[in-house]
C-alpha positions in Angstrom: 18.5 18.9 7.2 18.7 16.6 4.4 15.2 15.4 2.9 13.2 17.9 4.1 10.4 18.2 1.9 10.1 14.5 1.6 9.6 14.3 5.3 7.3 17.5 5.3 4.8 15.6 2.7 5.1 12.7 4.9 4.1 14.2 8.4 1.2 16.3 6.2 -0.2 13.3 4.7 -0.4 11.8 8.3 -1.5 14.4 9.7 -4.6 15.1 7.5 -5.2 11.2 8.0 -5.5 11.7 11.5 -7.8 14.8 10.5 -10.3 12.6 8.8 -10.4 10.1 11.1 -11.5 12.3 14.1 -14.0 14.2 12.0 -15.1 10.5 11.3 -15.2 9.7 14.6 -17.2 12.9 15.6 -19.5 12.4 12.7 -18.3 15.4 10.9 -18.0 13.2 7.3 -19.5 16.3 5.2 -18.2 17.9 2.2 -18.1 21.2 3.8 -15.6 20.1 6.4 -13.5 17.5 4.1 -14.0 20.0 1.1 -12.2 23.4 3.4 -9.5 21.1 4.7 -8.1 19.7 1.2 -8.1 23.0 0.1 -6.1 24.0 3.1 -3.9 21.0 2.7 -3.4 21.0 -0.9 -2.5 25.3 0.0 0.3 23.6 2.4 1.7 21.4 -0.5 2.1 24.7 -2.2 4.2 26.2 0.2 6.0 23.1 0.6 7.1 22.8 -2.9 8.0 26.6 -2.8 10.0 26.5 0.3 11.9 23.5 -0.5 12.0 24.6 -4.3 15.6 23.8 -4.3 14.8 20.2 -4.1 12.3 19.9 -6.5 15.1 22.1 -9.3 17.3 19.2 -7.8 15.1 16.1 -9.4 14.8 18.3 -12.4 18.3 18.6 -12.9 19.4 14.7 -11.9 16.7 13.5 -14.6 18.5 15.6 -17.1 22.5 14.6 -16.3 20.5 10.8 -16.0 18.2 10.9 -19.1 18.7 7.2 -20.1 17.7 6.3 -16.8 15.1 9.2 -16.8 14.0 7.3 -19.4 13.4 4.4 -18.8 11.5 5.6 -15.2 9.4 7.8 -17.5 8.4 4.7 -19.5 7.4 2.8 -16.4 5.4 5.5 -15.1 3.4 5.6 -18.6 2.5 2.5 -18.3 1.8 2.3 -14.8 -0.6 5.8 -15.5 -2.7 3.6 -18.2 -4.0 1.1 -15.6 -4.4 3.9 -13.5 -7.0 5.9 -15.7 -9.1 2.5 -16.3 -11.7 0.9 -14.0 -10.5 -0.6 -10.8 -10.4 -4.5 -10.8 -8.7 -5.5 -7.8 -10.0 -7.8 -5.0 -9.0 -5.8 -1.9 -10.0 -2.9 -3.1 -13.3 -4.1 -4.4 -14.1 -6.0 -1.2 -13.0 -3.3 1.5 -10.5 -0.6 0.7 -13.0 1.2 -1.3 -16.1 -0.2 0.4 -15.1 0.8 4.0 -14.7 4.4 3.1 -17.7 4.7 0.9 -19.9 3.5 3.6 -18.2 5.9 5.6 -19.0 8.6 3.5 -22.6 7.4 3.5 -22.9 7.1 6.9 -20.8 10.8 7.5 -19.4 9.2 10.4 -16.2 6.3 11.4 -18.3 3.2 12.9 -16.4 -0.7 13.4 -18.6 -2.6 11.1 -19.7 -6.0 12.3 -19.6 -8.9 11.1 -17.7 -11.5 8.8 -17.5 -9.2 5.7 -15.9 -6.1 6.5 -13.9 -6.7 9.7 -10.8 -4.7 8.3 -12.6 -1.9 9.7 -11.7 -1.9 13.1 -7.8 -1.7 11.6 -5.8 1.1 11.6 -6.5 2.8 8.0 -3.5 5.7 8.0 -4.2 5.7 4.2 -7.5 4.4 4.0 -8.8 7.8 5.1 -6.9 9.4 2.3 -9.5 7.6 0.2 -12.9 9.3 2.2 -12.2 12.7 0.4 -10.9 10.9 -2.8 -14.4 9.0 -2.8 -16.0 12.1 -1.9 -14.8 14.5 -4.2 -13.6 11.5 -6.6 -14.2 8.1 -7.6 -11.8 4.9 -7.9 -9.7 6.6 -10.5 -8.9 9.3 -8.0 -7.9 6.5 -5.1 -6.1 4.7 -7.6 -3.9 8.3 -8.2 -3.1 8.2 -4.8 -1.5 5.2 -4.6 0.2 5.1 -7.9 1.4 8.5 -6.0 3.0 6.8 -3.1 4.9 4.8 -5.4 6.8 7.4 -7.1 7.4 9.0 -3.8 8.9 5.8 -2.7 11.0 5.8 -5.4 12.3 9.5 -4.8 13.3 8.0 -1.1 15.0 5.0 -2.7 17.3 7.8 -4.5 17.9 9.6 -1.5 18.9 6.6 0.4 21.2 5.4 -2.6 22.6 8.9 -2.8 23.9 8.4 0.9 26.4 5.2 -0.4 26.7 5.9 -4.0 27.0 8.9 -6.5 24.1 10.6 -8.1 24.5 8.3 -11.3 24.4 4.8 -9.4 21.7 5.9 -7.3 19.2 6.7 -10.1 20.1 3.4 -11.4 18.8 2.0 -8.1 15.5 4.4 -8.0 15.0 2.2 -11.5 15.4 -0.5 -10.3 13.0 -0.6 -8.0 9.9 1.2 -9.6 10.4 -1.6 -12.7 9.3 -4.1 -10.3 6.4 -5.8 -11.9 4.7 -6.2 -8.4 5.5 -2.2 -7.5 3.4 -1.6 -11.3 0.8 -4.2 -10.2 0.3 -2.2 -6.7 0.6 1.0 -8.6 -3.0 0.7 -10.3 -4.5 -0.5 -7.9 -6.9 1.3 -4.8 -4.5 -0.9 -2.2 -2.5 0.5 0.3 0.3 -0.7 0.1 2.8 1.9 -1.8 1.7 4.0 0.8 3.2 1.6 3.2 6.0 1.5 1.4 6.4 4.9 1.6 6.6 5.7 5.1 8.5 2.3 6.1 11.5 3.1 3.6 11.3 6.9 4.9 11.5 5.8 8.3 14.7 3.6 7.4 16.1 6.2 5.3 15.7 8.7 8.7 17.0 5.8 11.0 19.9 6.3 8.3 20.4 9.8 8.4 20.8 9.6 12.6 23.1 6.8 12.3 25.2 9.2 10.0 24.9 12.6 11.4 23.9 11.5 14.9 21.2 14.8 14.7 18.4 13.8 17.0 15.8 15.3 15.0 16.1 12.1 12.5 15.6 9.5 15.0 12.4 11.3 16.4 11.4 11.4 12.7 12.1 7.7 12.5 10.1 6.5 15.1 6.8 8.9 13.9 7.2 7.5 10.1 7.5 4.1 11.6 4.2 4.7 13.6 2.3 6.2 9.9 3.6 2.7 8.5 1.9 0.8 11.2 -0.8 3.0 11.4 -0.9 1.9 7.4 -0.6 -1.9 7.9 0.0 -4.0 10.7 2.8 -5.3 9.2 4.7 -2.0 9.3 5.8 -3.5 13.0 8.2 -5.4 10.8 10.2 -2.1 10.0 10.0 -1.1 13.7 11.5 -4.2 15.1 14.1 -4.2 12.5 14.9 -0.6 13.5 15.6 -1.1 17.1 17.7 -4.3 16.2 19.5 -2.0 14.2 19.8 0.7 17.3 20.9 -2.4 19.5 23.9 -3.4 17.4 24.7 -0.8 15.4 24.3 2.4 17.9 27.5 3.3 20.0 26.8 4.6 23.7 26.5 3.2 27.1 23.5 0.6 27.3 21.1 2.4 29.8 21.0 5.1 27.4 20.4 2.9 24.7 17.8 0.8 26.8 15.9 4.6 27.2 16.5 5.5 23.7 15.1 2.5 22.3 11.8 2.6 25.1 11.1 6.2 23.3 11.8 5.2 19.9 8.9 2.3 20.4 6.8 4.4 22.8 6.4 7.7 20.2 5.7 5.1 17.3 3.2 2.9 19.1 1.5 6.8 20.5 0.9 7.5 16.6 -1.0 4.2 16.2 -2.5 4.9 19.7 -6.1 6.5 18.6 -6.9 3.5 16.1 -5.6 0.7 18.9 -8.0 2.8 20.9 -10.9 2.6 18.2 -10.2 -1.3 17.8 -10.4 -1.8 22.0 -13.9 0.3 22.4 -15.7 -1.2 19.0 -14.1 -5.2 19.4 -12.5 -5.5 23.2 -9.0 -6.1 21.0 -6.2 -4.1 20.1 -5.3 -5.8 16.5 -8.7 -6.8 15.9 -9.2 -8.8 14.2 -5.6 -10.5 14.1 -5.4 -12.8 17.2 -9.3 -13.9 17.0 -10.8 -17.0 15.9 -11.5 -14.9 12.6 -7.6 -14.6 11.7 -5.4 -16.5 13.7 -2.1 -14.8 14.0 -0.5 -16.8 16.6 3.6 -17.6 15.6 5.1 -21.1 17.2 8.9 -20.7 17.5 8.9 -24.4 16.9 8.0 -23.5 12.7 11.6 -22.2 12.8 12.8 -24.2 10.2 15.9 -22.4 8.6 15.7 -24.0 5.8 12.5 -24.0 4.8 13.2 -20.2 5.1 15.4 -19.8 2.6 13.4 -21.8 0.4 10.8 -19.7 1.2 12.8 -16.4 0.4 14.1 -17.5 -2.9 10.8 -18.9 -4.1 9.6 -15.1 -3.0 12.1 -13.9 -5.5 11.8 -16.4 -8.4 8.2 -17.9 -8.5 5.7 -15.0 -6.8 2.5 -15.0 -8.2 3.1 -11.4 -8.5 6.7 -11.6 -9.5 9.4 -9.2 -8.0 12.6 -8.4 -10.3 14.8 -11.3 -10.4 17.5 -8.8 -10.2 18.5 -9.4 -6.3 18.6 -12.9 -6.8 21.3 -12.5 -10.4 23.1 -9.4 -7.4 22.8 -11.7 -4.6 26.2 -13.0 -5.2 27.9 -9.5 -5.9 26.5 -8.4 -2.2 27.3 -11.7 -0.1 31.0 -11.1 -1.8 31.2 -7.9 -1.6 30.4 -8.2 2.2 33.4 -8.5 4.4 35.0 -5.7 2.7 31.9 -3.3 2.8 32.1 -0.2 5.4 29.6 -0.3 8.2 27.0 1.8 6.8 26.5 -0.8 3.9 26.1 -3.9 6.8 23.8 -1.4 8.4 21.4 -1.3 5.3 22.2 -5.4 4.7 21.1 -6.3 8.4 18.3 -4.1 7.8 17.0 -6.4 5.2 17.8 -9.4 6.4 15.5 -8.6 9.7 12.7 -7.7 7.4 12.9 -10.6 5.4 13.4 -13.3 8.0 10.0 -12.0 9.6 8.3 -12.1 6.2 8.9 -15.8 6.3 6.4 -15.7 9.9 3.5 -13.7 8.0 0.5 -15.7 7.5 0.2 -15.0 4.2 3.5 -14.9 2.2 2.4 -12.3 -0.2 4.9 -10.9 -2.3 3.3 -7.4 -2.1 3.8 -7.5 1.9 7.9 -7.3 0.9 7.7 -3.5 -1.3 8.7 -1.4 2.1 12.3 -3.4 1.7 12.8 -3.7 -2.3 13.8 0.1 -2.1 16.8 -1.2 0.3 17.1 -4.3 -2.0 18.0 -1.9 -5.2 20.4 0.6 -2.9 22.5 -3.0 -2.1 22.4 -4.5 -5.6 23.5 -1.5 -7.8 26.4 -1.1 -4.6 27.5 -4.5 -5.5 27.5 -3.7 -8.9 29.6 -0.3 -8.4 32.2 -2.4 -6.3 32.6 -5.4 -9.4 34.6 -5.7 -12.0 34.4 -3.6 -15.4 34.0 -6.8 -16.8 31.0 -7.7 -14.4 29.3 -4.4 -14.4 28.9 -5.0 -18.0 27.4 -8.3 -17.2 25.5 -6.7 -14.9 23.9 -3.9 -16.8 22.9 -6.7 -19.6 20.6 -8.3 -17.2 19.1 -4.8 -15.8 18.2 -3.9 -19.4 16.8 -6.9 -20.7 14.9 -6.8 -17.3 13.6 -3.1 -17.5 12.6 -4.3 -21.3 10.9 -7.4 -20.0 9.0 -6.0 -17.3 7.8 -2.8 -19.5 6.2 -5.5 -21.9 4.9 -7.3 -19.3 3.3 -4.4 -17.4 2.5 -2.6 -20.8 0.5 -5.9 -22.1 -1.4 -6.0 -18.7 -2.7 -2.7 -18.9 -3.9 -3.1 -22.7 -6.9 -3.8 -22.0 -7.6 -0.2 -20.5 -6.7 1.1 -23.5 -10.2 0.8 -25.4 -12.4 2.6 -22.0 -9.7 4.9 -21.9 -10.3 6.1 -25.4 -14.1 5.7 -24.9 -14.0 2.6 -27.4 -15.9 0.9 -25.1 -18.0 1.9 -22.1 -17.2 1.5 -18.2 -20.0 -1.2 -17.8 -18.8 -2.9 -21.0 -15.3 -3.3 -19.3 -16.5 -4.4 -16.0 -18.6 -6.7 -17.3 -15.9 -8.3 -19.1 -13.2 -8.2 -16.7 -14.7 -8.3 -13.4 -15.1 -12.5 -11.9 -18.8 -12.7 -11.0 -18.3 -16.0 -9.8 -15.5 -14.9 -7.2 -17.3 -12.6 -5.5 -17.9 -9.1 -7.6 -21.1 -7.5 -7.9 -22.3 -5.1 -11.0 -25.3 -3.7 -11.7 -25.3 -4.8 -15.4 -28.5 -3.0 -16.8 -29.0 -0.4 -14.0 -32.0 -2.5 -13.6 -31.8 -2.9 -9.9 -31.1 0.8 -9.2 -34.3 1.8 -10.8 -36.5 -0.6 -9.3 -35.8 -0.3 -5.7 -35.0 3.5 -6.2 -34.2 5.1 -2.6 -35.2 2.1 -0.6 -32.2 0.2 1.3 -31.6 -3.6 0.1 -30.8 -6.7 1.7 -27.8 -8.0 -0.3 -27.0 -12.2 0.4 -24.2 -13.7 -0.7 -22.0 -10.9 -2.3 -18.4 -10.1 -1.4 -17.3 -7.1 -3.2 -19.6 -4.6 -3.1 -18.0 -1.6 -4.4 -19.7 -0.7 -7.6 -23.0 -1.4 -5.7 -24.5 2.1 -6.8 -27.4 1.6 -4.6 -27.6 2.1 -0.6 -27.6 -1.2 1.1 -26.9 -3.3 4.2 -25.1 -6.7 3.5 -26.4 -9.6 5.7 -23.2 -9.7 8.0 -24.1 -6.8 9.5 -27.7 -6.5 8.6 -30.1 -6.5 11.9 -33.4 -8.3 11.0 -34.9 -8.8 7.8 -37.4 -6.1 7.8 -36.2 -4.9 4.2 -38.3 -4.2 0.7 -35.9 -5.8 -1.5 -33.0 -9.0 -1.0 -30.6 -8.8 -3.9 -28.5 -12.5 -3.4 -26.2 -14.0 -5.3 -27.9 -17.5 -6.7 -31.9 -18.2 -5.5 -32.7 -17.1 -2.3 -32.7 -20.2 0.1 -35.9 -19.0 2.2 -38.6 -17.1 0.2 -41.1 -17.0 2.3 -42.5 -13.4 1.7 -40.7 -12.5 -1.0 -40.8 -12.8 -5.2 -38.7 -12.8 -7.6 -38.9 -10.0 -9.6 -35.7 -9.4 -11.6 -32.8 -12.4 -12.5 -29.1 -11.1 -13.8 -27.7 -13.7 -15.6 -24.5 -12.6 -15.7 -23.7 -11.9 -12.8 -26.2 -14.7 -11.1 -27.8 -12.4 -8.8 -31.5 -12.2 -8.2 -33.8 -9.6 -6.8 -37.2 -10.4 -4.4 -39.3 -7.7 -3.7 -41.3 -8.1 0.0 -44.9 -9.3 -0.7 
């Protein structure tokens, strides 16, 4: 069974997930419990890498026949690991990916948070809950280690999925050319969530491949469980699972009430491995998607905005003017592929339709974010470097002109991003000295500049008006969306308090315009 350690990791991670959520739920968020189960799940990634030690010599022994390449991965991976080490800036993760499981771990339970701050909680968080023991055990720099994780795992699966079209060689050139993406290194510093996406949404295609191929059941059951982990992920993983069974519809021989029943239990075993956090959503919100489909985030889709060409202007401005820019690589290889097309075996249209499904119903998401498309740029790679195996000599050299001086370009470009960890890294400057120059105060972050407002109110719980990202917040709290009353010793808002009637002012932060009142 081919990829088998890749799809051990994979069922493991999701399994532990699911671990964390129902100790959550049970309120069993301790250290004891979370601290015995990563010690038995980090014993299991032992015995996985010793069973399967075959494939790991494998990697080993492709990164030394493809040392250029090897190379090259090796430098984007260094620079990836710099932004890594450093303090986490990023909006998301400030505002709830890191917030939501620290007031979890506070709380040593799962609860739906109310209110208009944190809403995301009621969501399915497949890797979300990686980050409780991360948090727990950890701090940013750990959850930010897990994701940058995920995105080298993805990149393995873009290899394997290569490997199934093109020789060893080609396909390392296509694992390149994904993980040089300046949007994969953007999302591989970050405490997001979306490389872990990534990962299971390109494992479940490259499973869904492995059944077209071999016709071995075992793969499609795989397929539909890793297509559940990516939903379970992100809502947006359904993307990958309507693509899939498109792909079953016209691409699966056999008579049509078996496919009609193999399709129903491809859907029904993904949609059971989201079940649990559907159920969460129903009990805590009374919906399912909470809190897509509410007046909070209107999700609604009108057939009558299907404008096909305002798609593919759409599509190629996703490709050329991103804010945060994928590889202009599949653009320059476009071409090659659409040429390359008639004449291509069916595995190769199998792997195009694939794409095309998953970007058409990009162009329907409400927000067209360029970090929404990583699931499908491992696809994207496999079908550029084939187009560029099936040209010319004349074009391949063409061709591998524009992949170096973009591998060059985005190393610089990533490499100059990440400078400014350099000087925390190498304890030039201090954590608060970096945050305080990098984090936007007037966007929505919080820092305790002085550790003044830690000391005053010392274990007392504050009010806090007017903030939106509360993750460095090293002080317990209740923010006013969820807040019940206003029976607290201390209001921390952002700007003068509107109605201080019982309150003084006590301490002002210029910097980051926040103001403290104690209760008279």
């Amino acid at each position: 069974m081919q990829g088998r350690l890749l799809f051990s990791i994979a069922i493991l991670i999701g399994i532990y997930s699911y671990f964390v959520f129902f100790a959550g739920l049970f309120g069993n968020l301790n250290k004891s419990v979370i601290g015995a189960s990563l010690i038995i799940i980090f014993a299991a990634i032992l015995v996985f890498l010793f069973v399967y030690k075959e494939s790991v010599v494998s990697i080993y022994i492709q990164a030394k026949k493809n040392s250029f390449y090897f190379l090259i991965l090796l430098f984007c991976i260094s620079v990836n690991l710099i932004g890594v080490i450093g303090p986490e800036l990023g909006f998301d993760a400030l505002w709830y990916h890191l917030v939501i499981p620290k007031l979890f771990i506070e709380w040593e339970s799962i609860n739906f948070i109310r209110g208009g701050l944190l809403y995301y909680s009621a969501m399915p968080k497949l890797v979300d809950m990686l980050y409780i023991p991360a948090l727990m055990f950890g701090n940013e720099l750990t959850v930010k280690f897990i994701h940058f994780l995920f995105g080298i795992l993805t990149t393995v699966v873009t290899y394997k999925i290569a490997n199934l079209f093109l020789d060893k060689k080609w396909s390392y050139l296509a694992a390149v050319v994904f993980y040089s993406n300046l949007v994969v290194g953007w999302m591989s510093i970050t405490g997001y969530i979306d490389l872990g996406r990534a990962f299971f949404g390109t494992l479940s295609i490259y499973s869904f491949l492995l059944f077209y191929k071999t016709k071995d059941f075992r793969y499609f059951f795989l397929s539909s469980i890793l297509a559940g982990f990516e939903v379970a992920t992100k809502f947006l993983g359904f993307s990958t699972l309507i693509s899939l069974v498109l792909a079953y519809v016209f691409f699966i021989d056999g008579r049509m009430f078996l496919k009609i029943k193999n399709i129903i239990l491809y859907v029904l075993i993904s949609v059971a491995v989201v079940t649990p956090w559907l159920i969460f959503s129903y009990i805590s919100t009374n919906h399912l998607f909470y809190p897509f489909f509410t007046d909070i985030y209107p999700s609604g889709v009108s057939i009558l905005s299907f404008n096909p060409l305002l798609i593919l202007k759409d599509t190629i401005g996703l490709f050329l003017f991103s804010a945060d820019p994928i590889s202009p690589i599949y653009l320059i290889f476009l071409p090659i592929i659409v040429f390359h097309f008639k004449s291509s075996s069916k595995n190769i249209k199998l792997l195009i339709f694939i794409l095309a499904i998953n970007l058409l119903i990009w162009n329907f998401v409400p927000q067209k974010n360029s970090r929404f498309i990583i699931p499908y740029l491992p696809i994207f790679s496999v079908l550029a470097i084939w187009g560029l195996s099936v040209s010319t000599k004349n074009l391949q050299k063409i061709g591998y002109i524009f992949l170096y001086f973009t591998f060059i370009l985005n190393i610089i470009y990533r490499g100059v991003a990440n400078f400014k960890y350099v000087p925390v890294i190498l304890v030039l400057e201090s954590k608060k000295e970096f945050l305080v120059q990098n984090l936007n105060f007037d966007f929505g972050d919080y820092l305790d500049v002085e550790n003044k407002v830690e000391r005053i109110v010392k274990d007392e719980k504050v009010l806090i008006k007017g903030i939106h990202n509360l993750y460095y917040v090293d002080f317990s709290f209740d923010h006013e969306s969820w807040a019940k009353g206003d029976n607290y010793s201390y209001i921390l808002t952002r700007g003068e308090l509107e109605d201080k009637n019982g309150y003084n002012l006590i301490y002002i932060d210029l910097i980051t315009n926040t103001y403290l009142y104690e209760k008279n």
